[in-house]
Structure formats: structure tokens, C-alpha cells
N, C-alpha and C positions, 0 to 999 in steps of 0.2 A: 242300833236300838237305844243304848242310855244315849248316844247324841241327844234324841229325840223325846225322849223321857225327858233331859236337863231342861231341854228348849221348853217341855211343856212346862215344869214345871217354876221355870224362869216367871216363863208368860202368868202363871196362877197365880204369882207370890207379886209380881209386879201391877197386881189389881188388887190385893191385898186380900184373896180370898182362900176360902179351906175347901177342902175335899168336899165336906157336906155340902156348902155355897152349891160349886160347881155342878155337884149330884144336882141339886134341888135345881139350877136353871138348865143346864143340857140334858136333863132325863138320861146321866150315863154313871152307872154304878161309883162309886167313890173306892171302896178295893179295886176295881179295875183300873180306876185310874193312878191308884196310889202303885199297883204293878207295872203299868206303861211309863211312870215316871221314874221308878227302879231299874226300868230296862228288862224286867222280867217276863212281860207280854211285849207281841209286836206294837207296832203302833193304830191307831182305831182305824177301823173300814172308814172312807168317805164323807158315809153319813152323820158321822160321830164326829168326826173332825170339825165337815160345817157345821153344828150344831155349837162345836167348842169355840167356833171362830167366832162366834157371835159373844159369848161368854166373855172370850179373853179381848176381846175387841181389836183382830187382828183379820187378816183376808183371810178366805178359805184356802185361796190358790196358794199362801204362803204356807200352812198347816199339810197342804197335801203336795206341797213340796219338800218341806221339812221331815215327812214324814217316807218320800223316796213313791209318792203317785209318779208326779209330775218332775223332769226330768230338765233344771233349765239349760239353753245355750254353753255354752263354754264362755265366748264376749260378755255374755251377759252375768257370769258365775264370777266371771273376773272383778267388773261392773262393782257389783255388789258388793262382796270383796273391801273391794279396793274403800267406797263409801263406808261400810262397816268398820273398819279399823279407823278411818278418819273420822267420824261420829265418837268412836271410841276416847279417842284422843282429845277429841274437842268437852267432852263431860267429863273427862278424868283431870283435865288440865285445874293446877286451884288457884292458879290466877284468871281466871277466864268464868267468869259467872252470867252470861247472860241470856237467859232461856235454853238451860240448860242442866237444871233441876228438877225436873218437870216429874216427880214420884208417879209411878201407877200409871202412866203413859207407854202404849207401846205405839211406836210413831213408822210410818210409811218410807219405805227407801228415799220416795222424794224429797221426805219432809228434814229425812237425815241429812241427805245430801243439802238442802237448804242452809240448812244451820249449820253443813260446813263451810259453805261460802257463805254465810257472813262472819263465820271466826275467822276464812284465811281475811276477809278484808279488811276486818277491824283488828286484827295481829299483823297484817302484811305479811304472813306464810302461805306458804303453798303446800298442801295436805293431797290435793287431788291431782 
């Protein structure tokens, strides 16, 4: 549960929005969500989720994954994984600046995985 509390409230603060914002465009109370991102409530039913997917500008399928609906692969848990720490790597690095600043964005597995290969190609590392 605060996994998932973090992750939301990652995703809210990475659009640069407050409690009230989110109230006012997903019609979902603001203490309730300031509880779900404590870890104090579980995480929202379905309909709540898409609603917030649209808000934080991320899939629904990741929100109700994230949130323990949807159950993915194991290959593909690996997958993911394995891109996430490499994306990681690639925007923390501070000699490596090239679209990869991008504030308020929250960006698609493919799009990570893109911008990792063009840092392994333009470093000549291998991440993936």
C-alpha cells in the first residue's frame, strides 16, 4: 500500500499539481487521496484510478497495475525492470544531458527504453 501511495504521489508532484488540482479534475476527494498516498487507505477502485490516469497523464493499465488489479508476466516484470533502472541511469548520469530533463513528464516504457538506446549509442555502453 504506501508502494502505491509513493508512486501516486510521485506521479502528482511530477505534473506539478496539489491535492485540490487533482480533486477539482478527477471528481476524487483530496483527504482521500492525501490517505492513499500515506499508505493509510487501500488504493482507489478502478474507476478512480482511470479517472486519475487521465489527470496524471499516465495509462490506466499502469495505475491498475501499480495499484495490484492487474497482475503482469514475470518476462515481462523482468522487462520492465530491467528498462526502469536503465532510464534511471540514463537521467541521473551528469554528464549526459540530452533529452533527458524533460520536468513533469511521465513517459511510456517504450519511450524510456528509446532514450536508452540512444544513450547506450551515443556513450558506446551497454545498459540493456
Amino acid at each position: 500500500m504506501d508502494k502505491f501511495g509513493d508512486y501516486l504521489r510521485k506521479l502528482r508532484k511530477q505534473k506539478g499539481l496539489t491535492l485540490k488540482q487533482v480533486e477539482k479534475s478527477a471528481r476524487v476527494s483530496n483527504s482521500f487521496l492525501s490517505q492513499v498516498e500515506r499508505g493509510v487507505r487501500n488504493p482507489p477502485r478502478p474507476d478512480i484510478l482511470n479517472r486519475l490516469a487521465g489527470v496524471y497523464g499516465v495509462s490506466a493499465h499502469d495505475l491498475l497495475e501499480a495499484a495490484g488489479y492487474i497482475k503482469e508476466k514475470s518476462s515481462e516484470m523482468r522487462e520492465r525492470e530491467r528498462v526502469e533502472r536503465a532510464y534511471e541511469h540514463v537521467i541521473t548520469d551528469p554528464h549526459y544531458s540530452q533529452g533527458t530533463r524533460m520536468k513533469g513528464l511521465t513517459l511510456s516504457l517504450e519511450a524510456k527504453k528509446f532514450i536508452v538506446e540512444i544513450y547506450e549509442k551515443a556513450t558506446k555502453r551497454d545498459l540493456l
